[in-house]
Every structure is written in C-alpha cells, then in structure tokens.
C-alpha positions as CSV (number, residue, x, y, z in Angstrom):
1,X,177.5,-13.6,11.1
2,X,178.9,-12.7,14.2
3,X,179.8,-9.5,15.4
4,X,182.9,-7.9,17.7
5,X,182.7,-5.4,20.1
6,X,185.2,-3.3,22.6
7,X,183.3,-3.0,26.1
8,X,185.0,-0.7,28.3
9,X,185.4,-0.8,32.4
10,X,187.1,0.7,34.8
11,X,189.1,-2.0,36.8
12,X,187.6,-1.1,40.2
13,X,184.3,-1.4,38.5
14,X,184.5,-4.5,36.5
15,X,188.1,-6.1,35.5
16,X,189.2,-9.3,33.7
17,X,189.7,-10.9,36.9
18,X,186.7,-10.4,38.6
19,X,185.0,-11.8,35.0
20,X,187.1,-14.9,35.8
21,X,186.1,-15.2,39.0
22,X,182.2,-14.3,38.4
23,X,179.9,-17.6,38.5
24,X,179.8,-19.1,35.3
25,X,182.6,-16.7,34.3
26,X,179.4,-14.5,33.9
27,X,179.0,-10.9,34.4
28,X,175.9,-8.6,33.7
29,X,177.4,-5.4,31.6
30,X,175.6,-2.9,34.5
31,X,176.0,0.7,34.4
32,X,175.6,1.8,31.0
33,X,174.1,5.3,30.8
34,X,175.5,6.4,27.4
35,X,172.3,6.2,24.9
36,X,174.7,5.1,22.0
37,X,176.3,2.5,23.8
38,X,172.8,1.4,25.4
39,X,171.7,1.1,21.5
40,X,174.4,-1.0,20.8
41,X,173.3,-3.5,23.1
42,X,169.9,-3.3,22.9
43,X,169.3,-3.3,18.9
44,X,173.1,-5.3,17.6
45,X,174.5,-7.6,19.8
46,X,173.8,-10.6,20.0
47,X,174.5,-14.2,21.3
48,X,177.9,-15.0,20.6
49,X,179.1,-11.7,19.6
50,X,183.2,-11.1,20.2
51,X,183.8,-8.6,22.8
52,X,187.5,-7.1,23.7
53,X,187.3,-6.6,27.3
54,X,189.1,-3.3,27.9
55,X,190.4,-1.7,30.8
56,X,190.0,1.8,31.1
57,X,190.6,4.9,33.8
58,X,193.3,3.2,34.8
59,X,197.5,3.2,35.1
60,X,197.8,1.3,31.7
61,X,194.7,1.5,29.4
62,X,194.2,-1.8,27.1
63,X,192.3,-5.0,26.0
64,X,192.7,-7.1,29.0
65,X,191.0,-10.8,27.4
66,X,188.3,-11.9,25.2
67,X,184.8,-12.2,26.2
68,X,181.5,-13.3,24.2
69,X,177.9,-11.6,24.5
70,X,175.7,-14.6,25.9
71,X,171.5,-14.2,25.9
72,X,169.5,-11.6,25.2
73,X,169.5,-8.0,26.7
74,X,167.5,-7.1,29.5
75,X,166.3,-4.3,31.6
76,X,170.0,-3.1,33.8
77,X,168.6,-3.5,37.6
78,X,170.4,-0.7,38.9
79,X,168.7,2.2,37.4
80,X,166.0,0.4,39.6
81,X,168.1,0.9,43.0
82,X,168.0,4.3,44.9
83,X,170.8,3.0,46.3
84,X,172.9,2.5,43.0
85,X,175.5,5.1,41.8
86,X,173.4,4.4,38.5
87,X,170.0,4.8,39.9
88,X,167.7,6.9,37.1
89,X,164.7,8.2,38.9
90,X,163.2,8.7,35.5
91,X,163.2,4.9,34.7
92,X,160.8,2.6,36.2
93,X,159.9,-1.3,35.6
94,X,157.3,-0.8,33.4
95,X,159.3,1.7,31.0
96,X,163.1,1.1,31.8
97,X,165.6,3.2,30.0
98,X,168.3,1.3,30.8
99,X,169.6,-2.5,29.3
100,X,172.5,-4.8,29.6
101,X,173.7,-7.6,27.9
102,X,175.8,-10.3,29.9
103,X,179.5,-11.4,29.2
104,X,181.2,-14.2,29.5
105,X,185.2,-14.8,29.2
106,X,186.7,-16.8,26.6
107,X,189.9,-16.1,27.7
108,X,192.2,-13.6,29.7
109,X,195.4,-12.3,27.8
110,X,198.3,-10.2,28.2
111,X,197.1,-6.4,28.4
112,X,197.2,-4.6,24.4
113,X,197.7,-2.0,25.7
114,X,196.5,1.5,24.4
115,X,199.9,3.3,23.3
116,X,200.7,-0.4,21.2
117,X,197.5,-0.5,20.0
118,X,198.3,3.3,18.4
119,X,201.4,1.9,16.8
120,X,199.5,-0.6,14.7
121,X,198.5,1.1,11.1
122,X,196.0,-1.6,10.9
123,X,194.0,-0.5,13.9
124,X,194.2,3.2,12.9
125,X,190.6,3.7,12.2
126,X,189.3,1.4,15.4
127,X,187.3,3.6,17.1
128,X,188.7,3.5,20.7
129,X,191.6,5.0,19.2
130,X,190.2,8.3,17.4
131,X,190.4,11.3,19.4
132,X,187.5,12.4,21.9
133,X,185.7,9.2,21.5
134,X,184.6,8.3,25.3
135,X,182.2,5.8,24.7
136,X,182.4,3.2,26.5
137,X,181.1,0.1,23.8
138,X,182.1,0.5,20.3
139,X,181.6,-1.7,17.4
140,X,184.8,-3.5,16.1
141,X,185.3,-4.4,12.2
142,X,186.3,-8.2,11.3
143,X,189.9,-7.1,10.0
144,X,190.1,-5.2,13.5
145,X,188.9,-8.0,15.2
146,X,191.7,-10.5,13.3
147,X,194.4,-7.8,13.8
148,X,193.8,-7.7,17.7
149,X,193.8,-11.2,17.8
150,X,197.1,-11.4,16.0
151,X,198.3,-8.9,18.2
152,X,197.6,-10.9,21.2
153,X,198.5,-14.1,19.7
154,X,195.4,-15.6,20.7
C-alpha cells in the first residue's frame, strides 16, 4: 500500500525546477538533520511512496509538483563533508547518523499554495498546516493525498 508524504525545501536549496532538471529527474533528499524526519525516511518510506514537493522559506509557501520516493535509503554524504553546511562531526562511515531517500518528479504543477491550502476544511488536520509544526517531512493521509490532488487538478 503506498504511502504519501510532504518533503519540504527551501528553493535556493532544492526547488521543483532544479528536480526537473536533475539527471534522471533524480535528486538525493540531502540535509536532513531533524531525527523525526530522518525516521521517516529511514524506517517508512518506501519505493514508490507519493511525495508533495513543497516549497518553503520563501515569498509564497506551497506544493510546488509531485514527486515519488525511488530505492532504498542510504547514508546522507554530507554529514561526511567538513566542508558541508550539514557536516556532523559526530557521524562517521561506519556509524552514520544521517540518511536520505532519493526523489524523483512525476510531475511539476501550479504552486498550492499555503494560505489556499488553509482554506480547504478537508486539509485541516494535514500536518504542515497545524501551528508550530517545522518539520520538514511529514506523513500525508490517503484522503489528504486525494484532496491535494483534486486541488491541483492533477
């Protein structure tokens, strides 16, 4: 049965386009230093798993496209990298701390954006909308799933 998710990234990070443009339409889901979020993707997602790609810390907050988990996760290589802004001293290749899963687009659409998403009573209790939630993946329900989709008219 699949799953859905909401992945977060900042645009100047990570955006819809550069997922486009990635080889295979491919990008590893790097930077994750959240232990929740980490636990999502290393003990529930799996191959083929929905994902809202959402933009976030930016002029206009929303889902910016559809994206599906593809393989397994893995050890995040830049907790490896002194030279990363997500190096972790603490981690090392024989006990990482860090994983990732990789994404791949399905298909860009027109931003959902946050303040529409609010209006919708059927997306009430999605998590990205409940007040001091920050993290940056978090699980989506089947009827959330279907309501975004609707929303998007994809």
């Amino acid at each position: 049965m699949p799953r859905y998710w909401l992945m977060k990234s900042e645009p100047g990070e990570a955006s819809i386009d550069d997922l486009a443009r990635a080889p295979q339409r491919t990008l590893p889901w790097t930077g994750v230093r959240n232990y929740q979020a980490r636990n999502f993707m290393r003990d529930d997602m799996r191959a083929g798993d929905g994902v809202l790609f959402y933009h976030s810390s930016c002029a206009e907050p929303g889902v910016a496209g559809l994206a599906q988990v593809v393989g397994r996760p893995y050890p995040d290589p830049t907790q490896f990298d002194p030279q990363s802004a997500y190096f972790d001293p603490k981690a090392s290749q024989a006990a990482p701390r860090w994983v990732l899963v990789d994404v791949k687009l399905v298909k860009k659409t027109p931003l959902l954006a946050l303040a529409r998403m609010r209006r919708e009573p059927q997306l009430a209790s999605m998590r990205v909308l409940q007040r001091g939630n920050r993290l940056s993946i978090t699980p989506v329900t089947a009827d959330e799933w279907r309501a975004v989709l609707a929303l998007l008219d994809a």
